[in-house]
C-alpha positions in Angstrom: -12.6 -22.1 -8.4 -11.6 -20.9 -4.5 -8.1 -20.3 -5.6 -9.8 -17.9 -8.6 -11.9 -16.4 -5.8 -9.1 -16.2 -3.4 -7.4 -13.9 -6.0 -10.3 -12.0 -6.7 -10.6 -10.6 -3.3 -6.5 -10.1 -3.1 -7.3 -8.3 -6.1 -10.1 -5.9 -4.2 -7.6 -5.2 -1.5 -5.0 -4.1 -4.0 -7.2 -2.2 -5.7 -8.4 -0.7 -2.5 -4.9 0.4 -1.4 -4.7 2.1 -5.2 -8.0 4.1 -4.3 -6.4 5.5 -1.3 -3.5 6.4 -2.9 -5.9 8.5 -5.2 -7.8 10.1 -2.4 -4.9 10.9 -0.6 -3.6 12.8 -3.6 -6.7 14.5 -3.9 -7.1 15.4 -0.5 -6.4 19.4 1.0 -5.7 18.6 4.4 -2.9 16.8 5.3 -3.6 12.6 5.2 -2.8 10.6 8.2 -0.5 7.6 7.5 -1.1 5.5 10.9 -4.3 4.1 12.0 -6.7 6.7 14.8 -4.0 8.7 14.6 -4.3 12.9 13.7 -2.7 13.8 10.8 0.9 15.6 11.3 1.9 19.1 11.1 3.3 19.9 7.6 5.7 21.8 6.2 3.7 21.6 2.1 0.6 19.8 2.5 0.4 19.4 -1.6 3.8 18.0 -2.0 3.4 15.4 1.4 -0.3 14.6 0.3 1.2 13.5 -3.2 4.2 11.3 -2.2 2.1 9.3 0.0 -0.4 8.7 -2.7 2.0 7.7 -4.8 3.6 5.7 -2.1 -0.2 4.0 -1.6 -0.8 3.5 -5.5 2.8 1.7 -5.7 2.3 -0.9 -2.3 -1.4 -2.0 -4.2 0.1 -2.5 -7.4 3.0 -4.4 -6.2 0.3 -5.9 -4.2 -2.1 -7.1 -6.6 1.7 -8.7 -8.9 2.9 -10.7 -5.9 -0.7 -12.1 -5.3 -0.1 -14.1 -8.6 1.3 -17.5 -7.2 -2.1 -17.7 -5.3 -3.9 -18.9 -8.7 -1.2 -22.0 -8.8 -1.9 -25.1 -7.5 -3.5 -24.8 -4.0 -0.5 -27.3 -2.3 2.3 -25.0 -4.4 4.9 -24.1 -2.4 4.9 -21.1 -5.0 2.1 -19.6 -2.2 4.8 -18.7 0.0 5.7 -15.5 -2.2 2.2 -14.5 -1.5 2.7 -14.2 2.0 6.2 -13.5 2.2 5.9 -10.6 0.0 3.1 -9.3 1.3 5.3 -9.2 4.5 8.2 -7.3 2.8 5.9 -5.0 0.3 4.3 -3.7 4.0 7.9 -3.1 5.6 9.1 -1.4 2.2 5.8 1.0 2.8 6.5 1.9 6.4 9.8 2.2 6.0 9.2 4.8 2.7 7.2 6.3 5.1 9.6 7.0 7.9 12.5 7.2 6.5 11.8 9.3 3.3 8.4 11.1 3.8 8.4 12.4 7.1 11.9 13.9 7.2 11.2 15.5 4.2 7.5 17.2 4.8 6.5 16.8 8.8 8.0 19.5 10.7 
């Protein structure tokens, strides 16, 4: 039953990553990326607004399909994927960010 749980709020983080991927797509104003930071100066606000969202809608999905090996056994070694990829889905996000987003929209 906590392992269901465990993955039910995985799940809610996932699917709050999704939802900000929507907002941000939504939005008019350009959408921050880092935390209490302003949002950047950019070159088309529609296009940079939209490859972030999709960037946000891609880490939660990814998110919620590596949280899988949380509903094994609780002592499954399986767990580790979790955590690792959690780890790696985050780098593959910033590193989206940096390398492909901002040299292409932030002036």
């Amino acid at each position: 039953m906590a392992l269901k749980i465990a993955f039910c709020i995985w799940c809610l983080c996932g699917v709050f990553f999704i939802g900000t991927g929507i907002f941000c797509i939504r939005q008019k104003k350009p959408m921050g990326f880092w935390a209490n930071d302003k949002a950047p100066k950019v070159k088309d606000i529609k296009g940079y607004n939209r490859a972030l969202g999709k960037c946000w809608i891609i880490y939660g999905g990814v998110f919620i399909l590596i949280g899988l090996p949380i509903l094994s056994d609780q002592h499954s070694p399986w767990i580790l994927i979790s955590l690792l990829g959690a780890l790696f889905d985050t780098l593959a996000l910033i590193l989206a960010y940096t390398m492909i987003i901002t040299p292409r929209y932030i002036e």
